[in-house]
MMTF fields as JSON, N, C-alpha, C and O atoms, coordinates in Angstrom:
{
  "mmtfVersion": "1.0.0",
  "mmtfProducer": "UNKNOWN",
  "numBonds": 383,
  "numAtoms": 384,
  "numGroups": 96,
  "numChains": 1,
  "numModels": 1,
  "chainsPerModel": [1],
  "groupsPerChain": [96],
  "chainIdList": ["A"],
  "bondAtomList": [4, 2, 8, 6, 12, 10, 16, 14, 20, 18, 24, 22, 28, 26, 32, 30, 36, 34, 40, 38, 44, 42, 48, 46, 52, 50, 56, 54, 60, 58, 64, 62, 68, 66, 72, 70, 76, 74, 80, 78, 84, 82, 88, 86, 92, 90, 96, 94, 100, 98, 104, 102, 108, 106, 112, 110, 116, 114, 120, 118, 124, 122, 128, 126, 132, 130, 136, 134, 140, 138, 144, 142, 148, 146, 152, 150, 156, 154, 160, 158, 164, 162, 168, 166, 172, 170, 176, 174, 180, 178, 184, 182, 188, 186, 192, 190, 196, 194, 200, 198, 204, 202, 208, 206, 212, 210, 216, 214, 220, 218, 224, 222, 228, 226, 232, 230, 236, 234, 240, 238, 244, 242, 248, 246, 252, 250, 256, 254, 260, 258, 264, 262, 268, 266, 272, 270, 276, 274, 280, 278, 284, 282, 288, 286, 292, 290, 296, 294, 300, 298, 304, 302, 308, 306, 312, 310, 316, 314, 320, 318, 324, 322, 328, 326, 332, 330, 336, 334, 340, 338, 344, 342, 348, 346, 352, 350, 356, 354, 360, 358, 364, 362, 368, 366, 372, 370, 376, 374, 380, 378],
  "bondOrderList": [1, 1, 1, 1, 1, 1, 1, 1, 1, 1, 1, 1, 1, 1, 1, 1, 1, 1, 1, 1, 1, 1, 1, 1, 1, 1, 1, 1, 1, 1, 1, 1, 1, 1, 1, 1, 1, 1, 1, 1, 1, 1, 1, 1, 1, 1, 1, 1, 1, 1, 1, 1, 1, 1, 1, 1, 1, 1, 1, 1, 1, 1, 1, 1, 1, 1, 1, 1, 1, 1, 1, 1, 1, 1, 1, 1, 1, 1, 1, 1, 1, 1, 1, 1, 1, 1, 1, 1, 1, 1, 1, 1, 1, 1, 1],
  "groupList": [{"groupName": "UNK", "atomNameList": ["N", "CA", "C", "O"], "elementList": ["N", "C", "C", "O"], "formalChargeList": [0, 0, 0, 0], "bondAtomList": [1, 0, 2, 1, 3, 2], "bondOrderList": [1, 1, 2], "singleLetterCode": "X", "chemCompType": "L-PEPTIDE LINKING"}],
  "groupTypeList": [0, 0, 0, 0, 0, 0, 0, 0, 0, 0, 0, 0, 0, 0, 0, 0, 0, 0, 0, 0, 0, 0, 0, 0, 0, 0, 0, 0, 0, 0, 0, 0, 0, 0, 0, 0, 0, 0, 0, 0, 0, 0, 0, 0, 0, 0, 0, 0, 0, 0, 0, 0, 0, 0, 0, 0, 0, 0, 0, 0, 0, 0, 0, 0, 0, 0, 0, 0, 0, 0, 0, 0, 0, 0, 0, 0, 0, 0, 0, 0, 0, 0, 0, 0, 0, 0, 0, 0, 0, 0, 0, 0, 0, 0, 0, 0],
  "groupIdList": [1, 2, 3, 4, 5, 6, 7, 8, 9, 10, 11, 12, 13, 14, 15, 16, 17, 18, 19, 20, 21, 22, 23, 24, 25, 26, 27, 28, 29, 30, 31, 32, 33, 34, 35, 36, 37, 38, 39, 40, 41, 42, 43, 44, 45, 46, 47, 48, 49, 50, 51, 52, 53, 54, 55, 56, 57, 58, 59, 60, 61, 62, 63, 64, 65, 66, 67, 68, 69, 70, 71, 72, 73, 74, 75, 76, 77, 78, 79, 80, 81, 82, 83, 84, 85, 86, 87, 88, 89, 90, 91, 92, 93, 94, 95, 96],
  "secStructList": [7, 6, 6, 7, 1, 1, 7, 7, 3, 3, 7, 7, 7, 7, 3, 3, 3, 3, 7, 1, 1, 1, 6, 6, 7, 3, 3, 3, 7, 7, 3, 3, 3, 3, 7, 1, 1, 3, 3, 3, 3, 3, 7, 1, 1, 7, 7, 7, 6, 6, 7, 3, 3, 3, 3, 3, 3, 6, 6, 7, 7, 7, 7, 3, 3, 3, 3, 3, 1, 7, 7, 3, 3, 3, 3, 6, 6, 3, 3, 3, 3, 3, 3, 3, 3, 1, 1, 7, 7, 2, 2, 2, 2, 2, 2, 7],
  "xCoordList": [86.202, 87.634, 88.025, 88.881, 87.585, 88.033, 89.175, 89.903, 89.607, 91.173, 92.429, 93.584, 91.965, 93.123, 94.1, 93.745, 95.498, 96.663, 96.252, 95.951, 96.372, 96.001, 95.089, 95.239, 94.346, 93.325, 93.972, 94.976, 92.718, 93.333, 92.688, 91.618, 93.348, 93.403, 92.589, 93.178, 91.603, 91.662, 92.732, 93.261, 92.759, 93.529, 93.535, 93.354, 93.799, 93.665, 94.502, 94.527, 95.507, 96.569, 96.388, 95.735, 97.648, 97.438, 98.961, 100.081, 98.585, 99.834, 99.848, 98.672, 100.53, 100.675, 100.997, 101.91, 99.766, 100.083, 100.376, 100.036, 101.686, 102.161, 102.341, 103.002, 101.469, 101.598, 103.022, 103.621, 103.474, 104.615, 105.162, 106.236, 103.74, 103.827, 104.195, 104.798, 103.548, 103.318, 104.054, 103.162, 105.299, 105.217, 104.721, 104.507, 104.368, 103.669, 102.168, 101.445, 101.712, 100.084, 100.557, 101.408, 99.987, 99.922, 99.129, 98.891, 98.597, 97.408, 97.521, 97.788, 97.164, 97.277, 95.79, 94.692, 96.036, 94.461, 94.196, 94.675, 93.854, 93.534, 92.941, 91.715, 93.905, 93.756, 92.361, 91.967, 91.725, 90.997, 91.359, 91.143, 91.954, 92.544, 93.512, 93.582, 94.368, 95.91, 96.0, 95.203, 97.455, 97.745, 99.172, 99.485, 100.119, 100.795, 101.497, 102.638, 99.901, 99.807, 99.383, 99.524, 98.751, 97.847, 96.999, 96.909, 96.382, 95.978, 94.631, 94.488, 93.904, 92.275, 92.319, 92.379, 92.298, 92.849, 91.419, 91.061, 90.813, 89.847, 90.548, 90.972, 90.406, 90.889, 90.054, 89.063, 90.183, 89.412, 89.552, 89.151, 90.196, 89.62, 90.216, 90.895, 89.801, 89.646, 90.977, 91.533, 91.358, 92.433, 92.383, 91.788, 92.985, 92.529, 93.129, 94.279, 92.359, 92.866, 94.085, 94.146, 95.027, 96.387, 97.136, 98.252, 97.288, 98.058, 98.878, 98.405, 100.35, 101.172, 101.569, 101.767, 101.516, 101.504, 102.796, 103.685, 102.807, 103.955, 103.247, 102.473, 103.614, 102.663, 103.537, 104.605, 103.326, 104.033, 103.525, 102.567, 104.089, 103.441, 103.506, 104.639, 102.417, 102.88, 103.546, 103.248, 104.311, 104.756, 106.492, 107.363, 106.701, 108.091, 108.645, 109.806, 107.765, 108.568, 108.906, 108.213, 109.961, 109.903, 108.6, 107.623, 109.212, 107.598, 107.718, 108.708, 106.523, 106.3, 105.243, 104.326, 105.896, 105.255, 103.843, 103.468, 103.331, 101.868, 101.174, 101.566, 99.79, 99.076, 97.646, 97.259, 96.972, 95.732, 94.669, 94.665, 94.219, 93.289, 92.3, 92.078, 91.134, 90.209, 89.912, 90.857, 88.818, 88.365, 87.13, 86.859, 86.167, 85.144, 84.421, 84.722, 83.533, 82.725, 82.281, 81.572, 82.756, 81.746, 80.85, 79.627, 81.392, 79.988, 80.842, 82.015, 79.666, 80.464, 82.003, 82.252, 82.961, 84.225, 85.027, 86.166, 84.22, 85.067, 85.266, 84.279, 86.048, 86.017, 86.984, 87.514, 87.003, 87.877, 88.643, 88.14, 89.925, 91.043, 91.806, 92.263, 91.643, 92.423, 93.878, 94.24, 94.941, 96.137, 96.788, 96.949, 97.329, 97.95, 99.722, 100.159, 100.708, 101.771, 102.551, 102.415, 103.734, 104.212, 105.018, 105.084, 105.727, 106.515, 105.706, 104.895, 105.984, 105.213, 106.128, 107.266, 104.832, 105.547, 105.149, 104.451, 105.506, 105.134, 105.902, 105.607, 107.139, 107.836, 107.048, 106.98, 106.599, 106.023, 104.389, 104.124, 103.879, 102.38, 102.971, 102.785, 103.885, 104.171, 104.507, 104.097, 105.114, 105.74, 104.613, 104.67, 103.245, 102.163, 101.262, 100.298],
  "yCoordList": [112.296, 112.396, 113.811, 113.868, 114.876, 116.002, 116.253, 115.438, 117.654, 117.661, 117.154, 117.553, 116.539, 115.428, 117.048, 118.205, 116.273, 117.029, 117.506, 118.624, 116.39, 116.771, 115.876, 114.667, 116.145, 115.471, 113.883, 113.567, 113.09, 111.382, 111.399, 112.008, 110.478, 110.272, 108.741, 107.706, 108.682, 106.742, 106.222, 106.515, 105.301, 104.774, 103.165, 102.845, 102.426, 100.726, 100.137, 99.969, 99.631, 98.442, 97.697, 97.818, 96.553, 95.566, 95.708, 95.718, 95.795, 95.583, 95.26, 95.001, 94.658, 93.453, 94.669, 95.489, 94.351, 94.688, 93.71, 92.606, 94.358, 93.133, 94.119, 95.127, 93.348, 93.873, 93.732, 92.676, 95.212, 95.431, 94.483, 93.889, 94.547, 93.738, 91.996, 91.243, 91.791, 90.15, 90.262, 90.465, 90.191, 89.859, 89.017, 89.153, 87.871, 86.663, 86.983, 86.009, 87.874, 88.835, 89.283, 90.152, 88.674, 89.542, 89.33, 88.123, 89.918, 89.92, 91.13, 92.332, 90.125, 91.366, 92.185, 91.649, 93.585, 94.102, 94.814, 94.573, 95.176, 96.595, 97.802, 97.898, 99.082, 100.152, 100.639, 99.974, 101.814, 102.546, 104.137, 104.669, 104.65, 105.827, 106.006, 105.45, 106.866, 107.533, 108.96, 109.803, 109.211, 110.475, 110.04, 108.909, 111.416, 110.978, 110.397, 109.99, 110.562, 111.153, 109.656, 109.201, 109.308, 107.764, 106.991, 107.331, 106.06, 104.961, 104.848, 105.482, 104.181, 103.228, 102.118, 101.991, 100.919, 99.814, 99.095, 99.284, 97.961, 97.472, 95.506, 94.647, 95.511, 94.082, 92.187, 92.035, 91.452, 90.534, 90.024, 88.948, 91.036, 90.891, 92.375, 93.205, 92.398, 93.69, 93.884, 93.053, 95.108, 95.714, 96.474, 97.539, 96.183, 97.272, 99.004, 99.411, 99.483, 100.951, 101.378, 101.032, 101.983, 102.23, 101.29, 101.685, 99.824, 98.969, 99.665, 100.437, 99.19, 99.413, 98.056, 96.841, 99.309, 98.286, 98.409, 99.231, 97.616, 97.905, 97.503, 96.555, 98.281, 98.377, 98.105, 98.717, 97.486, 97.418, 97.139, 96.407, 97.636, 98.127, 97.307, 97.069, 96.814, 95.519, 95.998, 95.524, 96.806, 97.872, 97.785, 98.066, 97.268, 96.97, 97.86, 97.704, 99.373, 100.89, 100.073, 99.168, 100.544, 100.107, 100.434, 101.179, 99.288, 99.438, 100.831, 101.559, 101.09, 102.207, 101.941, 101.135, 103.072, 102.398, 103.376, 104.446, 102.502, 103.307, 102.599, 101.607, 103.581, 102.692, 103.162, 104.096, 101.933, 101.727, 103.219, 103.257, 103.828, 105.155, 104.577, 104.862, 103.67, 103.555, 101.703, 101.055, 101.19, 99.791, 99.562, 99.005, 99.912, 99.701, 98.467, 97.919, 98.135, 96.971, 97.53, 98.529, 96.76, 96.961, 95.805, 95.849, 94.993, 93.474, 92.59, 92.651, 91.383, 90.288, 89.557, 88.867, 89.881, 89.477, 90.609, 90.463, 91.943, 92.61, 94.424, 95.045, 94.703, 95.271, 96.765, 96.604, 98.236, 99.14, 100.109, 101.019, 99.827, 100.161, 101.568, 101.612, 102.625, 103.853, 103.562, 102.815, 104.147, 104.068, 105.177, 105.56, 105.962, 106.57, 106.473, 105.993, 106.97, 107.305, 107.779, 108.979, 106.909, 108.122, 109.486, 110.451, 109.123, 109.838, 110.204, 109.398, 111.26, 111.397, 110.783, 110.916, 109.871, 109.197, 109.359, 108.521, 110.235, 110.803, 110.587, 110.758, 110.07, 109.145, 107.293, 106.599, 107.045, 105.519, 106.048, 105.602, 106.686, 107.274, 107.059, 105.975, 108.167, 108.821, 107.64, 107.637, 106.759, 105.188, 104.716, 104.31, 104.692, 103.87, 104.509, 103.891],
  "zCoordList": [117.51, 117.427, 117.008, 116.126, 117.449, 117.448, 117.735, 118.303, 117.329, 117.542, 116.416, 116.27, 116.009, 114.819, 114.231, 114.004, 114.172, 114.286, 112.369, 111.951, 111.681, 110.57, 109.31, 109.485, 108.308, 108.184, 107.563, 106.926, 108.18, 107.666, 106.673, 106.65, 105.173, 104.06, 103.695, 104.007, 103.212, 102.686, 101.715, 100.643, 102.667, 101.778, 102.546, 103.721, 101.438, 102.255, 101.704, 100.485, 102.668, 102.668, 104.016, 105.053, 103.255, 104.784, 105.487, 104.976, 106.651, 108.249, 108.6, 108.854, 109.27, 110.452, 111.871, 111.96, 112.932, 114.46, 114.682, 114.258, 116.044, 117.167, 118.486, 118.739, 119.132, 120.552, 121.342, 121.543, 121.794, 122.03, 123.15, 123.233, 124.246, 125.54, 125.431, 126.195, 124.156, 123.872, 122.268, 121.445, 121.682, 120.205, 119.648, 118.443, 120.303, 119.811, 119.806, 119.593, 119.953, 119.695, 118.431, 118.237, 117.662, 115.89, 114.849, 114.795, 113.985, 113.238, 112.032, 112.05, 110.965, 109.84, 109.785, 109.934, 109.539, 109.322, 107.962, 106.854, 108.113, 106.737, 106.641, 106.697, 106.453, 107.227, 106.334, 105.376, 106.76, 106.297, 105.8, 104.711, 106.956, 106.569, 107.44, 108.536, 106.937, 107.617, 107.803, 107.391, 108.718, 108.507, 109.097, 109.468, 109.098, 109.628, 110.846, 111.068, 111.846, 112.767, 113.773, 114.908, 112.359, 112.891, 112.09, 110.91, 112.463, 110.944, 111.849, 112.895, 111.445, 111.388, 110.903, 109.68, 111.837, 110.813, 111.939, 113.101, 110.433, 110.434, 110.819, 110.047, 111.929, 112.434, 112.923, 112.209, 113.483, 113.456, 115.057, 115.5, 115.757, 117.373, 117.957, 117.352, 119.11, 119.536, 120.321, 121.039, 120.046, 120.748, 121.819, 121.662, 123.245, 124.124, 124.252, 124.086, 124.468, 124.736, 125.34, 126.519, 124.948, 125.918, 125.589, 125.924, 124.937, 124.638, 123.459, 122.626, 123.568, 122.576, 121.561, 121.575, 120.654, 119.256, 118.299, 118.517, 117.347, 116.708, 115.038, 114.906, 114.012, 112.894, 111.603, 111.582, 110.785, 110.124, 108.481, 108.233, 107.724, 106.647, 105.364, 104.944, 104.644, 103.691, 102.371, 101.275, 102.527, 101.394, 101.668, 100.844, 103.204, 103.671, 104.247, 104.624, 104.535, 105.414, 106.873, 107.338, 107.381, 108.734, 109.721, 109.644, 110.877, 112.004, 112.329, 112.244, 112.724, 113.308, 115.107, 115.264, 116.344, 117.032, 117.271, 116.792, 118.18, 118.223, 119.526, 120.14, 119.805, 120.757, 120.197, 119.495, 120.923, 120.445, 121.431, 122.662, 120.924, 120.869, 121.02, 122.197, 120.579, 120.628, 120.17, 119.722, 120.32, 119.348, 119.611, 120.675, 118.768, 117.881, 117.31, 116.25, 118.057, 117.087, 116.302, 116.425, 114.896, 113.824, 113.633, 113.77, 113.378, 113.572, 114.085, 114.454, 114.014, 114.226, 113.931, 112.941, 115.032, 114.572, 113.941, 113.496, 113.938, 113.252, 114.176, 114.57, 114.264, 114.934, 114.007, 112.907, 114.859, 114.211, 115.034, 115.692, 114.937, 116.327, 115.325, 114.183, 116.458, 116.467, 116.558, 117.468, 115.574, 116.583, 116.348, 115.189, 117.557, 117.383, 117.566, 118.611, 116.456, 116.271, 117.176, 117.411, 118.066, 118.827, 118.749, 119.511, 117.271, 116.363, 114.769, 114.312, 114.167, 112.957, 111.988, 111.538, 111.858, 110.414, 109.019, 108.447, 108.559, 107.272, 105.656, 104.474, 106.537, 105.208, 104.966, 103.952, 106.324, 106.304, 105.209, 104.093, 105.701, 105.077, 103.89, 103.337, 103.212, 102.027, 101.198, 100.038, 101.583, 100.548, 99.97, 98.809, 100.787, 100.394, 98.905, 98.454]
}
């Protein structure tokens, strides 16, 4: 993942994705690290690449939208989805 606009931070809370295409697609995860740029969120099925998401933060910042960058098996059932931000959200980051 070279390139990154600016460096991602750990940090772990929980969000709820909902697929933009389907709202009734939704699942809480728990991020790993942020920026403002984009999150790493550690989930319990896999997200496809290019799908748009909608993210939302258990802290109560408004959604923010995004699409899925990448998804990662990590083991069984668990998987770890890129997303990137289409707008910088750096007041949603900053609340947490």
């Amino acid at each position: 993942m070279d390139g990154r606009k600016e460096r991602r931070t750990p940090r772990t809370f929980r969000v709820l994705l909902s697929s933009g295409a389907q709202p009734m697609v939704a699942e809480y995860a728990s991020t790993e690290n942020v920026s403002p740029y984009g999150v790493r969120v550690k989930t319990d099925r896999p997200w496809r690449p290019d799908t748009r998401v909608l993210v939302k933060s258990s802290h109560g910042e408004p959604w923010a939208r995004a699409r899925v960058v990448y998804c990662q098996t990590l083991q069984s059932k668990m998987f770890a989805v890129g997303l990137e931000f289409f707008a910088r959200a750096g007041d949603w980051i900053a609340a947490v």
